[in-house]
py3Dmol code that shows the C-alpha trace and the ligand (Angstrom):
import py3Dmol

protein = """\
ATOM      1  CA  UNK A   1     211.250 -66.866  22.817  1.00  0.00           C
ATOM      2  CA  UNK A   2     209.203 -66.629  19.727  1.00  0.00           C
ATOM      3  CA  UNK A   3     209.145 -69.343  17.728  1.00  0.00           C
ATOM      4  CA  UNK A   4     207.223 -70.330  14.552  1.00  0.00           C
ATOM      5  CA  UNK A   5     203.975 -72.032  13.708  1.00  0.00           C
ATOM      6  CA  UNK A   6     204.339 -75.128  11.863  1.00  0.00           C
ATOM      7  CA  UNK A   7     202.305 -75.272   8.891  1.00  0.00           C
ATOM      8  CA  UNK A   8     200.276 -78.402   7.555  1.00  0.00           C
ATOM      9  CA  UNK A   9     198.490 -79.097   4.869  1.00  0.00           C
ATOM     10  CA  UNK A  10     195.146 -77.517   3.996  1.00  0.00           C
ATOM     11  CA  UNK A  11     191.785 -78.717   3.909  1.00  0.00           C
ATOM     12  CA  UNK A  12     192.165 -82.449   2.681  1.00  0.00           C
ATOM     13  CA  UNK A  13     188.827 -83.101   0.579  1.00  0.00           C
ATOM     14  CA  UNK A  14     187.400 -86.620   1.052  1.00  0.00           C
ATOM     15  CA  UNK A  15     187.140 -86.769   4.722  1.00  0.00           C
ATOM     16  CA  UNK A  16     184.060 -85.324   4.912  1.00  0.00           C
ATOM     17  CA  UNK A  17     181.169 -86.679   7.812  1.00  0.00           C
ATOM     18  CA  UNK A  18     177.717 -85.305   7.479  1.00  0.00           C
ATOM     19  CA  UNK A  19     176.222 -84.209  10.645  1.00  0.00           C
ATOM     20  CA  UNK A  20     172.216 -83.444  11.039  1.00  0.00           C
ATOM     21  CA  UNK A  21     172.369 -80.786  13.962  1.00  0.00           C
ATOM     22  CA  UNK A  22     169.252 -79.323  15.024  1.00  0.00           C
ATOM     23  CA  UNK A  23     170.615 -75.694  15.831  1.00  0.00           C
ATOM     24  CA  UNK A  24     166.615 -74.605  15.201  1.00  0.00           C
ATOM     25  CA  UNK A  25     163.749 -76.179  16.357  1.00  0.00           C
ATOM     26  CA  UNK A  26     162.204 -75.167  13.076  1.00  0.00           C
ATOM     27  CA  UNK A  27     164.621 -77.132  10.838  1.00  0.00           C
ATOM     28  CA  UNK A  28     167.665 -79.406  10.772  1.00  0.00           C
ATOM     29  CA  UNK A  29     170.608 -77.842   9.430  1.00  0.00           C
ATOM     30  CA  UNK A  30     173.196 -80.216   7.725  1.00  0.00           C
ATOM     31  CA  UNK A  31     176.464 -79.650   8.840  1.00  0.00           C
ATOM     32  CA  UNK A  32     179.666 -80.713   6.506  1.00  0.00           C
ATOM     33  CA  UNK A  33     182.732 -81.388   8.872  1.00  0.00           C
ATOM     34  CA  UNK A  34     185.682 -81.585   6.575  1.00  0.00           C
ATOM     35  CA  UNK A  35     189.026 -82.957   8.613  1.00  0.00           C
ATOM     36  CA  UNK A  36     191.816 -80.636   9.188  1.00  0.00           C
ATOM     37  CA  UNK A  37     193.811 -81.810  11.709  1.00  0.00           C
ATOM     38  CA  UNK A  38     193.371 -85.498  13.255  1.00  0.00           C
ATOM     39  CA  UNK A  39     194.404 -86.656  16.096  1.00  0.00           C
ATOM     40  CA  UNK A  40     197.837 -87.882  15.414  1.00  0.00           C
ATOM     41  CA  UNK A  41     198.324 -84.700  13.827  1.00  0.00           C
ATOM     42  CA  UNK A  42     197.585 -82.711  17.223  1.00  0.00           C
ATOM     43  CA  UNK A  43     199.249 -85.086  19.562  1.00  0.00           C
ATOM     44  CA  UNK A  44     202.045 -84.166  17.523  1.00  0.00           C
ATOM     45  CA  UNK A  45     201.971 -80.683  17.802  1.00  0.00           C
ATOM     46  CA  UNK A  46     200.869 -80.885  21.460  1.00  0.00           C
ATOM     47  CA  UNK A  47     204.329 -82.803  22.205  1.00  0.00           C
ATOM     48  CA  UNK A  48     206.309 -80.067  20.935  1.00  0.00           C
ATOM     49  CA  UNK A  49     204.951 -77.291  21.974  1.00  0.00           C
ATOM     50  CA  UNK A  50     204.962 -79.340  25.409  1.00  0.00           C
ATOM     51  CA  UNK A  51     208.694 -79.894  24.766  1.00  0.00           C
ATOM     52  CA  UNK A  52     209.187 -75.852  24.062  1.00  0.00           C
ATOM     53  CA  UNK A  53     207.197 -74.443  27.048  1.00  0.00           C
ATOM     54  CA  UNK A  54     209.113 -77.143  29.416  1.00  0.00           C
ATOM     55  CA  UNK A  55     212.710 -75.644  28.265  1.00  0.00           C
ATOM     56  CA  UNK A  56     211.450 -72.177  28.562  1.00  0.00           C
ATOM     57  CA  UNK A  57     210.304 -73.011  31.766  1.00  0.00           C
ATOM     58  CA  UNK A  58     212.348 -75.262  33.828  1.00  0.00           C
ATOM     59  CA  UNK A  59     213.556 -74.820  36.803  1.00  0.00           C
ATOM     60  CA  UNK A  60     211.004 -71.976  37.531  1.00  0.00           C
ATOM     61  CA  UNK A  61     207.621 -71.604  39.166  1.00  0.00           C
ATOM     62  CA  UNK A  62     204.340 -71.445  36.493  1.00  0.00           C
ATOM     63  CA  UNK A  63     201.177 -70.623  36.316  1.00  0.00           C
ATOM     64  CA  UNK A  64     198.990 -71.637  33.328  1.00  0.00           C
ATOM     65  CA  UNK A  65     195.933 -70.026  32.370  1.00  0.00           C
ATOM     66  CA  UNK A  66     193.565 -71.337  30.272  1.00  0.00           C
ATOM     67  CA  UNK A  67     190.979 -69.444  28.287  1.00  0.00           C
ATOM     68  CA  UNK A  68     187.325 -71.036  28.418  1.00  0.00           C
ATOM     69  CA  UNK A  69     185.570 -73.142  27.114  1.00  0.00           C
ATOM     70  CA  UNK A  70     187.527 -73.325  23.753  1.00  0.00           C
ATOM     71  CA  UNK A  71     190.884 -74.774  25.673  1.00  0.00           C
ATOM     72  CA  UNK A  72     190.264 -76.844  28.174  1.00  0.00           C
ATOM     73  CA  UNK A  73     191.264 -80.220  26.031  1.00  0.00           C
ATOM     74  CA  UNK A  74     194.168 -78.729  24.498  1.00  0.00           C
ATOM     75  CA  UNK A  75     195.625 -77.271  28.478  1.00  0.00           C
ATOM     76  CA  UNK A  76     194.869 -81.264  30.048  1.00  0.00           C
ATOM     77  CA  UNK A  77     196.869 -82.541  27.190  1.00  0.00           C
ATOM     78  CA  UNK A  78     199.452 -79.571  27.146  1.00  0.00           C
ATOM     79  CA  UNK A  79     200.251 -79.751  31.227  1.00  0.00           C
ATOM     80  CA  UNK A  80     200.056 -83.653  31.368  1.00  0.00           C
ATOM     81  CA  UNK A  81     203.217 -83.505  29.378  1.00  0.00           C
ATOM     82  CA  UNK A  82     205.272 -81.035  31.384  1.00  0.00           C
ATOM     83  CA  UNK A  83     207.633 -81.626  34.010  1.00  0.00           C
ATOM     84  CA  UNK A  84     207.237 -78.308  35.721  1.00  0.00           C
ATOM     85  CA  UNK A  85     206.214 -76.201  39.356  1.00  0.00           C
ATOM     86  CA  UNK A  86     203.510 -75.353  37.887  1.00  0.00           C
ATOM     87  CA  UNK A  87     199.842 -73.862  38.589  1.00  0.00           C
ATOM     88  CA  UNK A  88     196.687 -73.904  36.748  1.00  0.00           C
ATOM     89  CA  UNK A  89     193.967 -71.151  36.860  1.00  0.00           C
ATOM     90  CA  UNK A  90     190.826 -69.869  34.183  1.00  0.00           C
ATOM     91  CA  UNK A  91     189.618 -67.383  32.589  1.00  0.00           C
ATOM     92  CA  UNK A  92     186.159 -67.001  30.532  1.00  0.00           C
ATOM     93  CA  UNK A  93     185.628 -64.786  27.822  1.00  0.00           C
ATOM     94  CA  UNK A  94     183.151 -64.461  25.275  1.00  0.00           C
ATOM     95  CA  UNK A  95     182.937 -62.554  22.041  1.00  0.00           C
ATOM     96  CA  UNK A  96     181.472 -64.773  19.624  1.00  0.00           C
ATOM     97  CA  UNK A  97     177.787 -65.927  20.836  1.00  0.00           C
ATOM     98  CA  UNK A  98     175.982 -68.153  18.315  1.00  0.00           C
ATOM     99  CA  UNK A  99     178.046 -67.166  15.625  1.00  0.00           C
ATOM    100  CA  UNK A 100     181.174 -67.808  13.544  1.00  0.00           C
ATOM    101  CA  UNK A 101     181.965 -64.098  13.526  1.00  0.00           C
ATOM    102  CA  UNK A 102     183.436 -62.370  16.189  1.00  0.00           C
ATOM    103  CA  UNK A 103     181.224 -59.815  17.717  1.00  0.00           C
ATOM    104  CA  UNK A 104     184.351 -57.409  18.377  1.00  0.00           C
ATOM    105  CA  UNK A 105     183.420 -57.244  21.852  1.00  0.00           C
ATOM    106  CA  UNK A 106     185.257 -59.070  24.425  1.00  0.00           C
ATOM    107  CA  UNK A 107     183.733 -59.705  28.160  1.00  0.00           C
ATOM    108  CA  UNK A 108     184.936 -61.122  30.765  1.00  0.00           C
ATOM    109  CA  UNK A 109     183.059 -63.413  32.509  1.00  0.00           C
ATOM    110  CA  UNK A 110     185.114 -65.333  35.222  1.00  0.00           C
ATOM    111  CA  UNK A 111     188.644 -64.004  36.365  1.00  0.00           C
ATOM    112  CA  UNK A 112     191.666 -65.710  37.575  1.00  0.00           C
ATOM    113  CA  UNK A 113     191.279 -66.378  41.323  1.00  0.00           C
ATOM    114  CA  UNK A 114     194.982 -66.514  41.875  1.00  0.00           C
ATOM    115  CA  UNK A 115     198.036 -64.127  43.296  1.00  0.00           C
ATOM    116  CA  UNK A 116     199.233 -63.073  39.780  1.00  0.00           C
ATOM    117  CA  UNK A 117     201.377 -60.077  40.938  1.00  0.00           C
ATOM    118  CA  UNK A 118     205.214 -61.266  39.952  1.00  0.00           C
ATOM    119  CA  UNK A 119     204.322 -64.555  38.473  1.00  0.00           C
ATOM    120  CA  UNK A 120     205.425 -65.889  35.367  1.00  0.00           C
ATOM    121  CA  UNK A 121     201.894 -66.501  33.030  1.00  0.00           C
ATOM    122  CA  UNK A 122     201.251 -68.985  30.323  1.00  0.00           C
ATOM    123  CA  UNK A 123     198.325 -68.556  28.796  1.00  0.00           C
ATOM    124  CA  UNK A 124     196.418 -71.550  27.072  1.00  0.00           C
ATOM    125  CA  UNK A 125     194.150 -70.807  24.113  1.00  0.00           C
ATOM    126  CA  UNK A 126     192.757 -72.652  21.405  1.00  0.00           C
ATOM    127  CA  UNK A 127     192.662 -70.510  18.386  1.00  0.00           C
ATOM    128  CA  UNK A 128     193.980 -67.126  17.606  1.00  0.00           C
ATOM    129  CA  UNK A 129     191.702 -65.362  15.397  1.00  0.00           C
ATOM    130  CA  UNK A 130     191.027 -61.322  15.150  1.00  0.00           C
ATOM    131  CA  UNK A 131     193.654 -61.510  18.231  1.00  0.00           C
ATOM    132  CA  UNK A 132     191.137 -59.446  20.230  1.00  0.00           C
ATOM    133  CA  UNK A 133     190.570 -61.734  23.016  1.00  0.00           C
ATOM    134  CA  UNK A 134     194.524 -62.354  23.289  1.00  0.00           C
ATOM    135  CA  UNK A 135     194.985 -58.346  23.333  1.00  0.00           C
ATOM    136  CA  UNK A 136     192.648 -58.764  26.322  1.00  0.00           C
ATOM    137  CA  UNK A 137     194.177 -60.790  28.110  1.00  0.00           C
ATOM    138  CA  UNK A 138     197.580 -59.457  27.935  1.00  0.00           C
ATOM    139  CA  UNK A 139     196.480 -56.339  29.197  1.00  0.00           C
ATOM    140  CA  UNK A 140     194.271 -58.046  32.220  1.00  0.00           C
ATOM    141  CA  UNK A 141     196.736 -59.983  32.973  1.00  0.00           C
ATOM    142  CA  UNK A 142     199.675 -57.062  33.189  1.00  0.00           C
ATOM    143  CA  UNK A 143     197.970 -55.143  34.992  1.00  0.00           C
ATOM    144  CA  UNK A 144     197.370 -56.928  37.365  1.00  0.00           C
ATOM    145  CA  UNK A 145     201.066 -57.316  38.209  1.00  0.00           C
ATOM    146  CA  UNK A 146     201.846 -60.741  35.836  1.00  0.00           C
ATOM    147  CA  UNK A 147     205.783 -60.499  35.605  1.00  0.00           C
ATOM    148  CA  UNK A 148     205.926 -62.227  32.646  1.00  0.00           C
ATOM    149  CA  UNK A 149     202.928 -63.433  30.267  1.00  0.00           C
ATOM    150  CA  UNK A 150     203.245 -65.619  27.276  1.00  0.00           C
ATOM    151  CA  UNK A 151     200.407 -67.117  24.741  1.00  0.00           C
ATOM    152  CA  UNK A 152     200.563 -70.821  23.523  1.00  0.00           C
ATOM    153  CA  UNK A 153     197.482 -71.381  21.346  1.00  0.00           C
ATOM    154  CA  UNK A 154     197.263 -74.515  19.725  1.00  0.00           C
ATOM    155  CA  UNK A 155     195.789 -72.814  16.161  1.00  0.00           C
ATOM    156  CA  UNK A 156     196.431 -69.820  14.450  1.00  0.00           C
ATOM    157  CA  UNK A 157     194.538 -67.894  11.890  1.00  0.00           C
ATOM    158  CA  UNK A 158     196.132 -64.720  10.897  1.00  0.00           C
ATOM    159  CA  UNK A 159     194.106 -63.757   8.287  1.00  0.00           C
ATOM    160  CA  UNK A 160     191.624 -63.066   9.878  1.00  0.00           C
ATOM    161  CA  UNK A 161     193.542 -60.390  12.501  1.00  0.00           C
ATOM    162  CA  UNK A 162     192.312 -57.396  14.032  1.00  0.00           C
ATOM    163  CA  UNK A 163     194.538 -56.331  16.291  1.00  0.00           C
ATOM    164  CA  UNK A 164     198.080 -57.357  15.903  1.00  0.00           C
ATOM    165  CA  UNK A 165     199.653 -59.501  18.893  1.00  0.00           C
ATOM    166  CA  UNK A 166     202.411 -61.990  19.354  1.00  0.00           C
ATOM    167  CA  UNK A 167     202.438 -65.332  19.947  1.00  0.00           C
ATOM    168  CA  UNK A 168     205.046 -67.242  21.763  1.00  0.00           C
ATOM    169  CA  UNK A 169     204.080 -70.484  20.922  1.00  0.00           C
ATOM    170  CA  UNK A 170     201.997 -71.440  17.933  1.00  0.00           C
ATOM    171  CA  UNK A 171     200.772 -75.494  17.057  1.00  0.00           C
ATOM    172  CA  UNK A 172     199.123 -74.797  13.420  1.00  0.00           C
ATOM    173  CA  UNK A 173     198.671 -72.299  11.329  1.00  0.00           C
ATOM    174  CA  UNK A 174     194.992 -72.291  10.343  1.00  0.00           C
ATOM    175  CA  UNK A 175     193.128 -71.615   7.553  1.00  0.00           C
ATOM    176  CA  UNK A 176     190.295 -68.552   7.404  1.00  0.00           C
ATOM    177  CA  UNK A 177     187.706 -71.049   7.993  1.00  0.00           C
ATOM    178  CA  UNK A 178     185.512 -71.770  10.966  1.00  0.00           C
ATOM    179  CA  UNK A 179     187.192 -74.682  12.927  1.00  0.00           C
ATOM    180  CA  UNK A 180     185.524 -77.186  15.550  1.00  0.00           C
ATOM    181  CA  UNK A 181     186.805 -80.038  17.598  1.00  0.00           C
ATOM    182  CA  UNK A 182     189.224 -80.777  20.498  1.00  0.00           C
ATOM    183  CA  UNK A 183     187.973 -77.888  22.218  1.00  0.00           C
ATOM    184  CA  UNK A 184     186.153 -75.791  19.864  1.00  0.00           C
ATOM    185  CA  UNK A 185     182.560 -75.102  19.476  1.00  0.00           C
ATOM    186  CA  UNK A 186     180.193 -73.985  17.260  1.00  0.00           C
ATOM    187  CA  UNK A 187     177.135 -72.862  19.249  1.00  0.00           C
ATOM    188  CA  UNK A 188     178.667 -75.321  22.478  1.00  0.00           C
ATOM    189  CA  UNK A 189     178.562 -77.795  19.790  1.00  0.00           C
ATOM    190  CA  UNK A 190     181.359 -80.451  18.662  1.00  0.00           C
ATOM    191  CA  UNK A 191     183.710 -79.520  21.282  1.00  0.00           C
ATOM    192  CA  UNK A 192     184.077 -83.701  22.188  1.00  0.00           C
ATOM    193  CA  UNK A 193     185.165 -84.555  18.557  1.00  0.00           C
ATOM    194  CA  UNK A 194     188.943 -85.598  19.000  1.00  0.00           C
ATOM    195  CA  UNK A 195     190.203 -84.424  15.935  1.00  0.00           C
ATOM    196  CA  UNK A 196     189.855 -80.620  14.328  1.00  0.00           C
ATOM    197  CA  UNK A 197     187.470 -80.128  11.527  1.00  0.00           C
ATOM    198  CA  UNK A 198     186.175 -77.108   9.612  1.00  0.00           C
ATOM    199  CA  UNK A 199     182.489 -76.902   9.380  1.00  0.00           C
ATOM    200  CA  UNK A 200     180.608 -76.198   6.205  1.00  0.00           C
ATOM    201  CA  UNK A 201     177.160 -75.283   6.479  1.00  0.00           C
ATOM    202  CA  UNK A 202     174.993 -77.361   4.391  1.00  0.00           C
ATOM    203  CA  UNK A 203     171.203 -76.621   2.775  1.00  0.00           C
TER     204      UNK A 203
END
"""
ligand_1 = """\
23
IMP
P 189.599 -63.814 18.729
O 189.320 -62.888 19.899
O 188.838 -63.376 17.523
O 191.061 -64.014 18.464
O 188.956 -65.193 19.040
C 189.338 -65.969 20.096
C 188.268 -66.917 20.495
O 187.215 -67.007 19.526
C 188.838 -68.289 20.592
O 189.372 -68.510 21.875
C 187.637 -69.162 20.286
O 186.894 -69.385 21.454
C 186.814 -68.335 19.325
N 187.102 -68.726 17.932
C 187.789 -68.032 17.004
N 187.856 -68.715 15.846
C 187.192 -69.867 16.067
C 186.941 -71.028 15.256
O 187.338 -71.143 14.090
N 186.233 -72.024 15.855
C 185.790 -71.967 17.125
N 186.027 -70.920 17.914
C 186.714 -69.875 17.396
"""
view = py3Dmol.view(width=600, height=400)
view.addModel(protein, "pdb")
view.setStyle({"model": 0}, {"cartoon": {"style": "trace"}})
view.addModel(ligand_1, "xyz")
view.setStyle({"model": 1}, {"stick": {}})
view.zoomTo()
view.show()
């Protein structure tokens, strides 16, 4: 069932940390993360989406996929709070590089390794963006015999879509900015931060 995002608050100014990255070798490039979500904030939205998925779900056999790298905090939160048969598999994409602009592209890199003909398919992902790696997977994972597949991304950003898809289960609705944190990267970057910031690139 389809159920809506819940929005927060945007950008709050002041919480800004300044972060000298070294992206180059030539020069340092000062990064401005500016909080969006913290950590309270996610846990929060983890729990219900937990709490969602598990009535959806109960009573019947799961599997979970996430989508690498960008999920893999968000899914060890996510399935440590259901109560549920369930399975967990991977998938790696890529379509974004060393960039915050999709290239428009998506590969895949690593498939799921298990049976998926008949199952019932979450998948895991941790933003929602041009909706072209979502589009994707639906389709990989369909026809290859998925009897049922469902999204749960943690953030959404639907400005910014491409392709139009729907999402089952939404945390936050995000602003078009470029988000890092609890998962996220820029350039493998940041992902260890426990809260979700938007980066600002600096001079
Ligand atoms: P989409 O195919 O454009 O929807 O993008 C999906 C993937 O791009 C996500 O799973 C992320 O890995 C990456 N991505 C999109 N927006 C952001 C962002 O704001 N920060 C970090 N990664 C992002």
């Amino acid at each position: 069932m389809a159920r809506g995002p819940s929005c927060v608050d945007p950008l709050m100014p002041g919480c800004y940390i300044a972060i000298v990255s070294r992206l180059s070798r030539k020069a340092p490039d000062l990064h401005t993360l500016n909080l969006f979500l913290s950590e309270a904030q996610i846990q929060e939205g983890v729990e219900r989406l937990a709490g969602q998925v598990q009535a959806d779900y109960e009573g019947r056999p799961l599997l979970v996929v996430g989508v690498l790298r960008g999920a893999f905090v968000f899914m060890a939160d996510l399935v440590r709070r259901l109560r549920l048969s369930l399975t967990v598999d991977f998938v790696r994409l890529a379509s974004y590089g060393a960039s915050t602009t999709s290239s428009g592209r998506v590969r895949l890199i690593h498939g799921v390794r298990s049976p998926l003909r008949g199952r019932a398919v979450l998948v895991v992902e941790d933003i929602v963006d041009t909706g072209l790696t979502t589009s994707f997977l639906l389709s990989y994972l369909q026809e290859r015999g998925a009897a049922s597949v469902r999204i749960c991304a943690l953030l959404d950003k639907p400005a910014c879509r491409r392709v139009q898809v729907s999402l089952d289960y939404v945390g936050f609705t995000a602003p078009d900015r470029f988000l890092v944190g609890y998962g996220l990267d820029f350039d493998q970057r940041y992902r260890e931060l426990p809260a979700v910031y938007a980066l600002e690139d600096g001079s």
